[in-house]
N, C-alpha and C positions, 0 to 999 in steps of 0.2 A: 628260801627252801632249797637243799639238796637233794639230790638221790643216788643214791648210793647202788642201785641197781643196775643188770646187767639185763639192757633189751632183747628182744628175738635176734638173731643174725639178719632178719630181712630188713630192705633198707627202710620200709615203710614204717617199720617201729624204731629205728635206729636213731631218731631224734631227739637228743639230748633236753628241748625246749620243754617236751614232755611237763603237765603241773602235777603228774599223778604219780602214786608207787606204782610198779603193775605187780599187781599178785604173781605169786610165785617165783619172784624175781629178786628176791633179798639177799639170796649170793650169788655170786659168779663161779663157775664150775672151778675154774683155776686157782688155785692160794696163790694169787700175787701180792698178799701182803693186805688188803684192800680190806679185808675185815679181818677184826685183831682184835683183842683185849684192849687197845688203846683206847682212850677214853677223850673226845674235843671239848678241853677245859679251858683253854689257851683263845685268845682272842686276839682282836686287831691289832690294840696298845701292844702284849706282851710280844707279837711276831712283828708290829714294828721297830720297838725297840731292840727287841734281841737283832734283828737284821743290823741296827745301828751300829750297838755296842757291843757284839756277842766275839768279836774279836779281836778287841783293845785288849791286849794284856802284854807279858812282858816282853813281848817284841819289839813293841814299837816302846815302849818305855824304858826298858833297859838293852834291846840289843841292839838301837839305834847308837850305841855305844860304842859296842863292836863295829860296826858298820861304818861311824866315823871313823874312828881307830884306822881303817883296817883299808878305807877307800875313801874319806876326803867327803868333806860337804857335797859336791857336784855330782859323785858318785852316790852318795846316801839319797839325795835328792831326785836325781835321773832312775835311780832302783824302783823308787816309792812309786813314781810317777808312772815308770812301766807294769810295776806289778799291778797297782790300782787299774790300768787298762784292762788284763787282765783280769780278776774280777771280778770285775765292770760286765765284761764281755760273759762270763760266767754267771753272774746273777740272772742276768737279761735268759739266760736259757731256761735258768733254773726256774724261774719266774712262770712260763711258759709251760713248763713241764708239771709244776708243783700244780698249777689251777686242774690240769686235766689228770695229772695221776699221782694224788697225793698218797706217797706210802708212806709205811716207816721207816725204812732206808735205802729214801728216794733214790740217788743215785745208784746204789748197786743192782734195785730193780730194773730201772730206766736202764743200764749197760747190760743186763744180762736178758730185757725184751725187747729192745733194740739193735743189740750189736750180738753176743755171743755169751749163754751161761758162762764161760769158761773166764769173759773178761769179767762180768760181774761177781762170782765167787774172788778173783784178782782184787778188784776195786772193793771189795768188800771190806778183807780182810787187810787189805794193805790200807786203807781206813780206820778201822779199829785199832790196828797199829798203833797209826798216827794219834787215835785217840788216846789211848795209854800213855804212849810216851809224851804227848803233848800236860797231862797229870803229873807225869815227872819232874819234867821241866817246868813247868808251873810251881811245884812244888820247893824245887830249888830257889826258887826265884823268890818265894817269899823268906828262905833265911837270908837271901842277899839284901832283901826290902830292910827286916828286920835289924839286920847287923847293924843298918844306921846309927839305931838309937840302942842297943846294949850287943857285947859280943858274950856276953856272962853265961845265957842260955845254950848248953850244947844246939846244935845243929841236929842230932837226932829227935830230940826232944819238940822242936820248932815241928819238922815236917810229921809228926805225930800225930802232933794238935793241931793243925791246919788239914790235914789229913783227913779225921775224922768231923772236920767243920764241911769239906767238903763231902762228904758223906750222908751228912745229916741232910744238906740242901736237896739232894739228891733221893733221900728215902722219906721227906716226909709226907710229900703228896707233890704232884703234876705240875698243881696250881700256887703253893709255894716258892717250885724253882722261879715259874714265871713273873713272879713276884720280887723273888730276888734279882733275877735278870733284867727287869723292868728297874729297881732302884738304883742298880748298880751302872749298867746303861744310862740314868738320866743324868748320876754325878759325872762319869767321865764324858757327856756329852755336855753339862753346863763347865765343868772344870776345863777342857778342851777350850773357850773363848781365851779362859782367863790366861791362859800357858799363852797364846800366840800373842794377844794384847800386850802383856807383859813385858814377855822376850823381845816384843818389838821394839818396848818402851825400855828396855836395857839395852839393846845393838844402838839406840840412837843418843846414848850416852845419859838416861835419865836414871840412873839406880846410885846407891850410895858409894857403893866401893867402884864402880865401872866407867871410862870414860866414852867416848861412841865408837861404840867399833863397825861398826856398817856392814861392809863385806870385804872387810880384813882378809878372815881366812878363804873368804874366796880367791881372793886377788891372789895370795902366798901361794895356798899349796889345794887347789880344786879337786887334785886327786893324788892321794898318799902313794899310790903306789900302781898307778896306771891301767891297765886296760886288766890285768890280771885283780889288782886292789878292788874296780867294778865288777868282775864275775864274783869276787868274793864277799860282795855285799847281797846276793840277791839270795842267798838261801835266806837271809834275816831278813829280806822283804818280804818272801816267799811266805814265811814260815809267822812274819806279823800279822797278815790279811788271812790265813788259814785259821779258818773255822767264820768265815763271812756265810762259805754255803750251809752253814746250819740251820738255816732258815727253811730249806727244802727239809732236813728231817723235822721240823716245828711244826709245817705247816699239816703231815696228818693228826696234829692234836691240837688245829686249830678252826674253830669256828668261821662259816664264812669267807672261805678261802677266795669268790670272786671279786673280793675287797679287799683282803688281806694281804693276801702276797703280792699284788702290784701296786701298794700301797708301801711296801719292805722294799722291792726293787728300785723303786721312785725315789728311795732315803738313799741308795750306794751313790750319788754323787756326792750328796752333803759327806757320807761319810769319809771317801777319799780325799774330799777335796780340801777340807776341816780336819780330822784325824791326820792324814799319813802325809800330802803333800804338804800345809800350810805346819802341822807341827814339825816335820822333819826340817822344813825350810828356816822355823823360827829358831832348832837349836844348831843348823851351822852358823847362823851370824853371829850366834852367843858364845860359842863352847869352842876352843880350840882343838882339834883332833890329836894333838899330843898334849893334852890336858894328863895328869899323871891321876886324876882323883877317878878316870872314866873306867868305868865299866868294861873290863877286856884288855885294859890295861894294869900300872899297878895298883889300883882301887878297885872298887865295887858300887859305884855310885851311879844311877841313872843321868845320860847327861842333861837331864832337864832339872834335876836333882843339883847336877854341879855351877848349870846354869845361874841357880837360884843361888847358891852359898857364894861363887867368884863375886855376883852383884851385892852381896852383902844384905839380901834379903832370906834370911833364916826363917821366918814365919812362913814363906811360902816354900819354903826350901821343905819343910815339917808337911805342911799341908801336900805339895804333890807326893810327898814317899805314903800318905794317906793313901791317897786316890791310886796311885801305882800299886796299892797291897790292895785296896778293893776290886781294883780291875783281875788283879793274877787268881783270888777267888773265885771270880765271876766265870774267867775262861775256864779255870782246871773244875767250875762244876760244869759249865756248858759241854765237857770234853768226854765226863761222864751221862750225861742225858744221852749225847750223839753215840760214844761208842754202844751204850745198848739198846739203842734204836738201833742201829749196823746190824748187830748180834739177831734183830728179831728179825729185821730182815734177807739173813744170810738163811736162818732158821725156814720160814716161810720158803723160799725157796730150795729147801732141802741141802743146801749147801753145810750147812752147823746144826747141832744137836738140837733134837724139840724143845728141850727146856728151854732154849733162849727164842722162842718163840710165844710165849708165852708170858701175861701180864696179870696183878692179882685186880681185885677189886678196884681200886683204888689208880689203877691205871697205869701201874710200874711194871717192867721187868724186870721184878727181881733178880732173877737170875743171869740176867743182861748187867745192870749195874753191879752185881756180887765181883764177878772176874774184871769188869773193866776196870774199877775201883779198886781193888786187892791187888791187880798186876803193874797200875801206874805207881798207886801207893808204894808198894814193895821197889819198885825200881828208881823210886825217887832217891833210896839213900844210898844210891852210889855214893850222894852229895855228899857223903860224911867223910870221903875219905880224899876226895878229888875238890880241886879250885871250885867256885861256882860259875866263870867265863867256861872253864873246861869242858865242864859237865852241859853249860847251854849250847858250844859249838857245837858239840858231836850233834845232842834229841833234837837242834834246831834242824842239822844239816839233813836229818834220818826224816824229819816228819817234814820240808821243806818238799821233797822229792817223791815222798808218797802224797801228799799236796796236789804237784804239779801234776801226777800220774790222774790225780782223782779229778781235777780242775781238766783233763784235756780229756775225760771220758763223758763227760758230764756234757762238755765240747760238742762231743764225736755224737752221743748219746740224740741229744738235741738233731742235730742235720738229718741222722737217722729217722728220727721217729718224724721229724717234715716228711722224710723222700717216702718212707712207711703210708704217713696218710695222703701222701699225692700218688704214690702207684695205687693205692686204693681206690682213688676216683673220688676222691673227698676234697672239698675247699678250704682253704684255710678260713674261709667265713666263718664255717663251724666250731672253730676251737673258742672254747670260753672266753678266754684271755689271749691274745696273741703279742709279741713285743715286734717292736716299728724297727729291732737291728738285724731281722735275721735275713740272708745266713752270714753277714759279714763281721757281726761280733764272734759268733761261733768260730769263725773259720780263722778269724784273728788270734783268739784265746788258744785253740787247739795247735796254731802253729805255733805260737810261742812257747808251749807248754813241750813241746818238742826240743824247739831249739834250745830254751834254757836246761831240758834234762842232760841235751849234749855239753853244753857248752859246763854242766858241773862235773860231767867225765873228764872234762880237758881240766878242771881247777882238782880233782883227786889226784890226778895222774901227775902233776905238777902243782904242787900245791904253792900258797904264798910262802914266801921265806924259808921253803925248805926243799930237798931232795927230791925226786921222786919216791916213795919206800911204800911197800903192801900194806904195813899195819892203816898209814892214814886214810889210803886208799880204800881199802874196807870200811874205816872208822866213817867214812862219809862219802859211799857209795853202796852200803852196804843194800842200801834199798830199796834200790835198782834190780840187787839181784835177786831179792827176794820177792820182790816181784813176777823176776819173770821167771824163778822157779814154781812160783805156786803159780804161773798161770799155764804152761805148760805140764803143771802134774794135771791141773783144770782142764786142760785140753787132751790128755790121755785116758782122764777116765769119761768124760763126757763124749770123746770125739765126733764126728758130725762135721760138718761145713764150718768156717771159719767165720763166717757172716749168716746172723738169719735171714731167711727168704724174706723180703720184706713185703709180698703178696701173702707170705702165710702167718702176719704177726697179726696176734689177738689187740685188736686196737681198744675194742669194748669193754673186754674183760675187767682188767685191772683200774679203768677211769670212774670217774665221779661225772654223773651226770645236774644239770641244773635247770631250776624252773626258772622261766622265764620273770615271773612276781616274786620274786629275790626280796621278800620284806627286811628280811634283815641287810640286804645289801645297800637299802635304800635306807637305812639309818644309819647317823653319826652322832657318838657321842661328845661328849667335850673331850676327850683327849683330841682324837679324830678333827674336832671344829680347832681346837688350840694350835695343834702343828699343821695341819694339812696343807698351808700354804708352802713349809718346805719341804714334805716328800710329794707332791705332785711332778 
């Protein structure tokens, strides 16, 4: 049992353990989002999995390509291993946040009632950005899947119909997506053994066309092109693990949140550690980084992809460009869910128009998914006239940054809203959920999220293999600065203190309270009993 109500101010009714509604208490005076047309159709399964799978796409499948290419196994490997820290360190807030204030788009509320409206209108929209363009880039990515096996079909025609596939996951009900995201989630999470088994069993010389190559190219060339080759891998880290925190926008349309989401949190080691480190590691000992067939170079082939054709195993070569198109679905619909969940949350807080605040029957914002979907779709066909490597460096580099920007608010967001409810005089006993890192994952994630923003101003301004010049400089820094123009016009028309008072932040308001006889928390179904031994 939940409650969704907003107690007296006094502390005597301010406890959460409460079994009852109290009359008159069905809203909270503030729209923070907290009552919405949203409809909690979504359960433990769909917010576990989605936490799993919700951002395997073509990152890690095709720009771990790039990222060989461009920095050398030890550099693709060191990236992974760093970003996953990162978050690692981010989920664990999210986690924390989402049980006590699940909104619709969690983060931008959490930065704009903890830190400053001015940063959350920023984090909002530099969000929904990411979410568009991350559509586009999606988009491109399945005519480069595609091209595999026919180049006969224009490239306009491909992102058309993929286009409106994603469209359709997206409009037909809540409880569909979660359905497709839960499928889709469980092939690249059963196809994920079979890739590391495999490639194991090809580095050690057991495939038809391959003899053992061990750690060849580790020995030879560890990093392509040195300390510059590794910053120029981490936007495609960055920008592969992006969209892990959509679990925070899942969780206000998910049932049972004091089970749910530390249930999601508890799966982010399997998933770095199986996804990003163990796959990235099984295709340097396979794939040479001047393989000419890779992705970023002169082919267009996933190196797991090229993996599989050098071994002379083509049946599996067919089968991962499968799971690679199912994945790049999965993310450019998950991309659409998240940007108009942003949208209603920007709305709610009066920052975006009402209509994207708003949800019909059936638990959509339409009007949230109309422009998110119409502005990725539309910008996907650059693809038509530009390489598909071209078109992914730029959207990876644009949304890798706004990423980082939203990954170090979320950060920042979290230490806040501690320090919030300890100048209160409140215990950390009281928070439903609390996680066993804080504040030292917080404070990990938020630094890094820093220094890697600097350290992609030093790779624009000096880019790999080429001059200094303004055009690149822009093309992959651009959004940085858009950033900080919208957060600064945010701070002109808002003005006020720079920080909210955090004696005067409405702690009550905007959270979810719970009863202590949690019947549903105390049941597990078989999904729940089948996996639970590995996201505990």
């Amino acid at each position: 049992m939940e409650i969704t109500a907003t107690p007296p101010s006094n502390s005597a009714s301010r406890q959460e353990n409460s079994s009852e509604k109290l009359p008159g208490h069905g809203r909270h005076n503030g729209d923070y989002g907290a009552d919405t047309d949203l409809q909690r159709m979504l359960s433990t399964r769909h917010l576990t999995m989605i936490a799993l799978g919700s951002s395997i796409g073509m990152g890690l499948w095709l720009g771990s390509g790039v990222s060989l290419r461009n920095g050398g196994p030890a550099a693709i490997f060191i990236g992974y291993i760093l970003a996953g820290t990162i978050i690692w360190s981010v989920s664990h807030a999210i986690g924390e946040m989402a049980v006590l204030y699940p909104l619709p788009s969690a983060f931008v509320q959490w930065s704009s009632i903890f830190i400053s409206p001015a940063l959350g209108f920023a984090v909002g929209w530099a969000y929904w950005f990411g979410a568009f363009i991350t559509i586009a880039n999606e988009l491109q990515g399945i005519v480069t899947v595609l091209h595999f096996w026919t180049d006969e079909v224009p490239t306009a025609a491909w992102i058309t119909i993929f286009w409106f596939v994603i469209v359709f996951i997206n409009a037909w009900a809540v409880k569909f997506f979660g359905e497709v995201e839960v499928v889709s989630s469980t092939i690249k999470f059963g196809w994920i053994f079979v890739v590391i088994i495999s490639l194991i069993v090809v580095s050690a010389g057991g495939a038809p066309n391959e003899n053992a190559i061990g750690f060849r190219y580790w020995n030879s060339t560890p990093f392509t092109n040195g300390f510059k080759g590794f910053l120029s891998v981490m936007p495609t880290c960055i920008f592969a693990m992006s969209g892990s925190e959509n679990a925070a926008l899942v969780a206000a349309e998910t049932q049972n949140l004091r089970k749910s989401v530390p249930r999601a949190v508890g799966s982010i080691w399997l998933r770095l550690s199986l996804f990003y480190a163990l796959g990235s590691f099984a295709i340097t000992i396979t794939v040479s980084p001047y393989d000419l067939n890779l992705f970023g170079g002169a082919g267009s082939s996933s190196p797991f992809v090229v993996a599989y054709q050098n071994a002379g195993l083509t049946v599996l070569a067919h089968m991962m460009n499968v799971v690679i198109f199912i994945s790049i679905i999965s993310t450019g619909s998950i991309s659409g869910f998240g940007g108009s969940r942003i949208l209603m949350g920007l709305s709610h807080l009066h920052l975006a128009p009402k209509i994207f605040g708003r949800a019909d029957k059936k638990g959509r914002p339409v009007a949230g998914l109309v422009i998110t979907l119409l502005t990725g779709g539309g910008l996907s066909y650059l693809n038509v006239t530009a390489s598909g490597s071209d078109v992914f460096s730029w959207f990876s580099n644009l949304t890798s940054l706004f990423t980082l920007f939203g990954w170090g608010s979320i950060c920042l967001s979290h230490l806040r809203m501690r320090y919030a409810w300890k100048a209160q005089g409140r215990s950390a006993a009281e928070l439903p959920w609390r996680t066993w890192t804080y504040p030292y994952a917080s404070c990990w994630g938020l630094a890094w999220c820093v220094v890697l923003i600097i350290a992609e101003f030093y790779l624009s301004v000096w880019p790999l293999h080429m001059s200094p010049n303004a055009p690149d400089f822009f093309a992959n820094y651009v959004s940085v600065v858009v950033i900080v123009v919208v957060y600064l016009v945010a701070r002109v028309w808002h003005g006020g203190p720079w920080w909210v008072d955090a004696q005067g932040i409405d702690l009550d308001g905007p959270r979810r309270f719970y009863a202590p006889d949690d019947e549903e928390a105390k049941s597990r179904g078989l999904f729940e009993k089948t996996v639970g031994w590995i996201v505990k």
